[in-house]
N, C-alpha and C positions, 0 to 999 in steps of 0.2 A: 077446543083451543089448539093451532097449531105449535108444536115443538118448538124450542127454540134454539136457531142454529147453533153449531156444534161449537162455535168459537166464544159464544153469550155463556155458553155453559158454563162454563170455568171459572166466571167469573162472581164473586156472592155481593156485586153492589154495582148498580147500572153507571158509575161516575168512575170505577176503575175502567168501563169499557171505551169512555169518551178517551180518559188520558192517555191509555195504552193504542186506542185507536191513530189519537194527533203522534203519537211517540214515532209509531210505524209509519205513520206518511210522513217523517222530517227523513228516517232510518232510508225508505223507498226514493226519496228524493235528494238525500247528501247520494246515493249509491249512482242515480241516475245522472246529477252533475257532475259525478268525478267523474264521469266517461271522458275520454278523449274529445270525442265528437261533440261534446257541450261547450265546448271553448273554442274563440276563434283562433287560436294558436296549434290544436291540435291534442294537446298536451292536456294531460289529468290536471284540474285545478287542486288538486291537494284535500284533506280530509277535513281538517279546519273552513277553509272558504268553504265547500261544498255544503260540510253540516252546519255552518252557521248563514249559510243562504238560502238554505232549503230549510232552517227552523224559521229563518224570518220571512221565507214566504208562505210556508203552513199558515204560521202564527200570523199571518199582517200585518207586519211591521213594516219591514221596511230598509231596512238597518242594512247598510253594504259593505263590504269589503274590499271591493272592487267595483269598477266603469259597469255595470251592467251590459249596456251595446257593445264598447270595444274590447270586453271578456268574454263573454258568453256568444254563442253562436246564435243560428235561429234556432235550431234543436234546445240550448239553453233556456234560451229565451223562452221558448214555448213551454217545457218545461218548469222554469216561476209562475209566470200566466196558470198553469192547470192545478200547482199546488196551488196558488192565492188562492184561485176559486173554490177548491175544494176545503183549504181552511176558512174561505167566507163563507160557505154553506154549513159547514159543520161537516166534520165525519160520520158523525153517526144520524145527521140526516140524508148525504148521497148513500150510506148502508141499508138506510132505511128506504129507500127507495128502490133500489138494487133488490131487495130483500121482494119486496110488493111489483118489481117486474116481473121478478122470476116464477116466485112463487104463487101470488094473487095473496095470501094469508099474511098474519102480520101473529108471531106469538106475543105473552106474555112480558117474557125478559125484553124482546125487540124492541115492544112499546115503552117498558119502561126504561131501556137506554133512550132511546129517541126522546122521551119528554125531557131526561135530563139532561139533552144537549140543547134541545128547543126551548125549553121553559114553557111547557104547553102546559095551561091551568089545568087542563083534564085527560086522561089517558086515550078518553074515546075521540079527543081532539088530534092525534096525531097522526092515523092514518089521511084525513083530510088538509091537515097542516103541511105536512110536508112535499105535497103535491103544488101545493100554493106559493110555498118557499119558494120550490124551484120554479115554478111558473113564472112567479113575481120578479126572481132574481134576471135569471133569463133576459125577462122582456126590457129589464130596466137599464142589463148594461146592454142591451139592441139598441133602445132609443140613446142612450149616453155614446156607443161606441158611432150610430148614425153622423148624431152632430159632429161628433169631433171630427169624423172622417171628412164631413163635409167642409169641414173649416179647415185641415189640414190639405186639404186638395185646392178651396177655392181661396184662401187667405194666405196660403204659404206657396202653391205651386207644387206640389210634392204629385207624384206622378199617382194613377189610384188604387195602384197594387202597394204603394208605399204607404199612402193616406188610410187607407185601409189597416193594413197593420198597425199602424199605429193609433188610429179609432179603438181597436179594437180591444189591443191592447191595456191600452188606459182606460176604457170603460172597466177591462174587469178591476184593474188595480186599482182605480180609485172606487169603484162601487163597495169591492170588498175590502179597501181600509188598507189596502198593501203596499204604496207608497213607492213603489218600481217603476222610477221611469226608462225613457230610450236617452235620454240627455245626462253628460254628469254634471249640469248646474241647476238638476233637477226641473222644473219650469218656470225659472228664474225669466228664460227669454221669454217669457207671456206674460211678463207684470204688466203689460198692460193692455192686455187683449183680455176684455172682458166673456167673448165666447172658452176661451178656453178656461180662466177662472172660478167661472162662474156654474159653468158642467160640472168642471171638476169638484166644487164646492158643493155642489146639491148634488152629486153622485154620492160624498163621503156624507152627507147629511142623513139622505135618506138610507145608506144601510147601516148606517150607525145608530137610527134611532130605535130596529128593532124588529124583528118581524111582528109580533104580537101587537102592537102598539101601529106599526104600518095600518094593518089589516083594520084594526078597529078606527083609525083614523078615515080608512075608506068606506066604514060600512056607517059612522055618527058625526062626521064632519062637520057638520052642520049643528049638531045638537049636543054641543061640551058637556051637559049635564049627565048625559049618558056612559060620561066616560069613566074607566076605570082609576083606582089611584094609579095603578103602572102609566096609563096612559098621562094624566095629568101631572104626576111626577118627572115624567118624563118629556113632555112637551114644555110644560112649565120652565123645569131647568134648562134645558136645552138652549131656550131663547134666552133667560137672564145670562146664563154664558158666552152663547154668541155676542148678544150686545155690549156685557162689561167686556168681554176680552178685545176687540174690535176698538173699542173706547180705550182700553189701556195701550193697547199698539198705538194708536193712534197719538196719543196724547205724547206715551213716551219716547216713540221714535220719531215724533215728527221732524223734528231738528237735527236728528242723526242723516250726516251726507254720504254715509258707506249703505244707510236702510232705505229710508224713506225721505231723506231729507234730498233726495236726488227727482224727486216725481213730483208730478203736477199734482192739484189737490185731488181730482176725481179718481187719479189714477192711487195717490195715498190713500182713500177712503176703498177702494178695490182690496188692495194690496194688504190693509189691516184688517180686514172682512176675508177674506183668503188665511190671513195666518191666524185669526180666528177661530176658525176653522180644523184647522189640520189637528190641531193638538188632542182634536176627539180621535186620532189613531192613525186618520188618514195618512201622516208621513209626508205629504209633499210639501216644496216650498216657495215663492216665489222672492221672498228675500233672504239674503246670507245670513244665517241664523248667526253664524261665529261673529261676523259684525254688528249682532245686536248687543245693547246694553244687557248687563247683568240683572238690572230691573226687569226689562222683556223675557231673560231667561228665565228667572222666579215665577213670574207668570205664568210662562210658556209652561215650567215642571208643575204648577197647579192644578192645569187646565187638562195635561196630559195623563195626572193621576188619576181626577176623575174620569177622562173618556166618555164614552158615547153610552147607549141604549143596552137596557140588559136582550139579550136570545140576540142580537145586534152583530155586525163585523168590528166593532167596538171594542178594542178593549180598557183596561184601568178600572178602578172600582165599583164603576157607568152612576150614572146621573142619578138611576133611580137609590140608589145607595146612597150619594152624597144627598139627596133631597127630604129621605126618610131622615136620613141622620140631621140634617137641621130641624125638623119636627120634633124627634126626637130630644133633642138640646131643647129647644122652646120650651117642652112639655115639662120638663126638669126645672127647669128654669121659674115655671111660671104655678111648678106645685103640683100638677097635675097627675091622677093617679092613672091616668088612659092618655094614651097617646092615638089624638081624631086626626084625621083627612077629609075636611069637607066633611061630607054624612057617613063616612065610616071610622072604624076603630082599626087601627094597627095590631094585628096578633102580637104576642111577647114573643113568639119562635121570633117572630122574623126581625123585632125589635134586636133580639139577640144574634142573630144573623148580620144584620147589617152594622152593629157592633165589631163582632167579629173580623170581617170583612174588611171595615176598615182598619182598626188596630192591627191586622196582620197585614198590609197591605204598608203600612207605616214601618213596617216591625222589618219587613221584608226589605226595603228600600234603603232603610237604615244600615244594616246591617251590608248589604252588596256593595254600598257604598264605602262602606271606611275600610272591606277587601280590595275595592278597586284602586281606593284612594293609595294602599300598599303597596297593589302592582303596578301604576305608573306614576309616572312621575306628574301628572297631572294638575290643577288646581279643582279645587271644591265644587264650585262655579260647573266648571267643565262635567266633572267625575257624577254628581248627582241628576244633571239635564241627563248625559247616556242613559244611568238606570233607570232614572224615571219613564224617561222614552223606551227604551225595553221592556219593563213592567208592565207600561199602560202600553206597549205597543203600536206605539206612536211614529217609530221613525226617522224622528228628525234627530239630526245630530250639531255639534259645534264644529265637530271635522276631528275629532279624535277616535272616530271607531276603530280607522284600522292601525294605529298605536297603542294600544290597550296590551297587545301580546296575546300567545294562544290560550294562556291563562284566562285571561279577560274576555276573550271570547267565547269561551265556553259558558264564564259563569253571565253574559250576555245573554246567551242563547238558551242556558237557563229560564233566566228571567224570562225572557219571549214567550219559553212556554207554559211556566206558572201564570205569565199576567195572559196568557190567550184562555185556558181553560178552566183558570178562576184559582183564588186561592184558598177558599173556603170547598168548590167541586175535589182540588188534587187533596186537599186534609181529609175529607170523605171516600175517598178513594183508596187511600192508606187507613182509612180504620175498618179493619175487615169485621172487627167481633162489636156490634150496639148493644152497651149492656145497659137495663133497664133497673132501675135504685129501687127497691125496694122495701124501702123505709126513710123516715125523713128526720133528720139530724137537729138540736133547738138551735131557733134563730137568737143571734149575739149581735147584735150594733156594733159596727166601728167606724171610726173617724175616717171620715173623707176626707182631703183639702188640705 
C-alpha cells in the first residue's frame, strides 16, 4: 500500500480533508481576484467582493456582488470559470487525480478522502470513479459549451472568438450549478429562445443529479428494476419536482405582467420549466425573481432547500434526503417497524442521517435568518429567499445581496460553504475523537406530540 501524501497525514478523518481542501480553494481564489489584473478597472476589488466571489464560485452558487463582465476582467473571469469547475468536480476528486497522474498509486487515506467527496459505495470503486467523473464532466460541458457557441454565433451574430467564450463559459457554469453569467439580467434576454433554455436546463439537470446515479442511469436505462434506491430516489424526486414546480410557476405567475404575464403561452410554459429548474442550485434566471409573487418565492425557498443529487454539483439537502425522509414519515405514519424501498430495507444509520440532515439544515437556516433579519433592514420575504439560496447554493436572489453589509456577507459566504460540503460531512469533520458507548442505559418512554 502506497503512503499517504504528506498533507492526508495530518488529518484523523477523510471529511476534515474535503472541507479544509474547499476552504483553500475559496483562500487561493479571494487572493487571486484581489489582483489588480482581475478587474477591468485595474484596481484590487477589496477583500469582501473577492472572498465572497470566490466562496460562491468554489461553492456554486452564484450569488454576486457585482456586474460579473463589467467588473471582472478576462483574467477574472477566467478565474470564476476554473474555481466553479473545480468546486463542481470536488476537490478531493481533481486531488485525486493529480495524486494517480503523478504517482500511478492511490494510498489508503487518499481513497478514503476521495469516497468521501464522491460518495462512492466502495473504496475499490474510486480509483476508476474518478477517471469517469472527469471523463464524463469534461465531455458534457464540450457538447453544452458546442451548442451554445453555435447559437451564439449563428442566432445572435456574435463574432466566433466571442461565441466561443461565451459557449464555453456557460457550459461550465451551468454544468457545474454555478449560476455566473456574462449578462447582469442574468439570461433574462433568452426567455424566449428555447436553444438557449433548454441547454442551460439539461446542463444543470444532469450535473445536479449525480455522478453515481448518472453512471448507472447509463449502464440500466433501460431496465429500472435494476436500479438502486439512490438511483430511484433520486430520479423519482427529481421529476415530481420538476413537474409540481413548473405547475406552481405556471399557475402563479401567469397573470403577473412584470413575470410571465408579459409572454406568449409557449413561451410561459418555457419560462416556468426554466425556473423550475434553477432552484436545484443552478442560479440562473430568465424572469425577475424580485417581481415575483411571494407565493413563487415560498416556492422558489422550497425547491432550493432541497437541491439537486447527492456526489452531484447540487447543492441543499438533495433529493435523495428529502425522498428518504417522506418514506421515512410514511413508515411512522403507517406503524411500521422497517422502513422498505421497493425490495429493500432502509439501514437505521442512515434513517438517522437523513434525519439529521435535515433538522440541522432547518436549524441552520433558521437561525442565519433572524441574524440577517438584524443586520438589514430587510423584509422576511426577502432575508429567508438569500439564505436559503446560499444554503442550498442556488444563486438566485431578489436583488438584496449586495445590501446585506460586510457583515452579511460573510455570514452569506458562510452558508455557501456549509450548504456546498454538507452539513452533516463539516459536523464530522469537527468531531475529531468517535467514542464508541459501551454499555447501554434502560429504555424509558416519553411523550411525543
Amino acid at each position: 500500500m502506497a503512503a499517504a501524501p504528506p498533507f492526508l497525514a495530518r488529518f484523523r478523518h477523510p471529511t476534515q480533508v474535503v472541507a479544509t481542501a474547499f476552504g483553500l480553494a475559496i483562500g487561493i481564489g479571494t487572493a487571486l481576484l484581489s489582483l489588480p489584473v482581475a478587474t477591468t478597472a485595474g484596481e484590487s476589488a477589496g477583500w469582501v467582493t473577492a472572498m465572497f466571489t470566490s466562496a460562491s464560485a468554489v461553492c456554486v452558487t452564484g450569488l454576486v456582488l457585482v456586474d460579473t463582465e463589467a467588473h471582472w476582467s478576462v483574467f477574472g473571469e477566467l478565474v470564476i470559470a476554473g474555481l466553479a469547475q473545480v468546486g463542481g468536480l470536488g476537490i478531493m476528486t481533481m486531488a485525486t487525480l493529480f495524486t494517480l497522474l503523478l504517482s500511478g498509486r492511490l494510498g489508503l487515506r487518499a481513497r478514503i478522502a476521495a469516497q468521501a467527496e464522491t460518495k462512492t459505495p466502495s473504496m475499490s470503486d474510486v480509483r476508476q470513479l474518478v477517471r469517469k467523473v472527469v471523463v464524463f464532466s469534461l465531455a458534457c460541458e464540450a457538447v453544452f459549451a458546442v451548442v451554445l457557441t453555435g447559437r451564439f454565433l449563428i442566432g445572435y451574430g456574435e463574432p466566433f472568438g466571442r461565441a466561443l467564450y461565451l459557449g464555453g463559459f456557460h457550459a461550465v457554469t451551468s454544468f457545474n450549478s454555478a449560476g455566473f453569467t456574462l449578462w447582469p439580467d442574468s439570461l433574462m434576454r433568452f426567455v424566449t429562445d428555447p436553444w438557449i433554455c433548454l441547454t442551460v436546463s439539461i446542463a444543470a439537470i444532469v450535473g445536479g443529479l449525480g455522478f453515481p446515479v448518472v453512471f448507472e442511469l447509463a449502464r440500466h436505462w433501460r431496465h429500472p428494476r435494476k436500479w438502486t434506491i439512490l438511483t430511484r430516489i433520486t430520479v423519482g424526486t427529481t421529476v415530481i419536482l420538476l413537474v409540481l414546480g413548473t405547475l406552481i410557476f405556471l399557475v402563479t405567475e401567469w397573470r403577473n405582467p412584470r413575470t410571465l404575464g408579459q409572454l406568449d403561452d409557449s413561451t410561459k410554459l418555457l419560462a416556468a420549466f426554466f425556473t423550475s429548474v434553477m432552484p436545484r442550485s443552478a442560479g440562473f434566471n430568465v424572469l425577475d425573481i424580485s417581481q415575483m409573487y411571494p407565493s413563487s418565492w415560498l416556492a422558489t425557498d422550497v425547491l432550493m432547500f432541497i437541491g439537486g443529487g447527492s456526489a452531484g454539483t447540487a447543492g441543499g439537502i438533495k433529493v435523495t434526503t428529502f425522498g428518504m425522509l417522506a418514506f421515512i414519515i410514511w413508515a411512522e405514519m403507517r406503524g411500521e417497524s422497517r422502513v422498505n424501498i421497493g425490495h429493500r430495507r432502509l439501514p437505521e444509520t442512515t434513517q438517522r442521517q437523513v434525519i439529521t440532515i435535515a433538522v440541522m439544515g432547518v436549524g441552520l437556516v433558521t437561525v442565519s435568518t433572524y441574524i440577517l433579519l438584524a443586520l438589514t433592514p430587510h423584509g422576511l420575504d426577502q432575508v429567508l429567499f438569500e439564505v436559503v439560496s446560499a444554503f442550498g447554493t442556488a444563486g438566485l436572489s431578489t436583488g438584496i445581496t449586495g445590501s446585506v453589509g460586510p457583515a452579511g456577507h460573510v455570514l452569506l459566504a458562510v452558508l455557501m460553504f456549509i450548504g456546498r460540503i454538507g452539513p452533516l460531512t463539516l459536523g464530522s469533520a469537527l468531531a475529531l475523537n468517535r467514542r464508541a458507548r459501551r454499555y447501554e442505559l434502560p429504555e424509558e418512554r416519553v411523550i411525543v406530540g
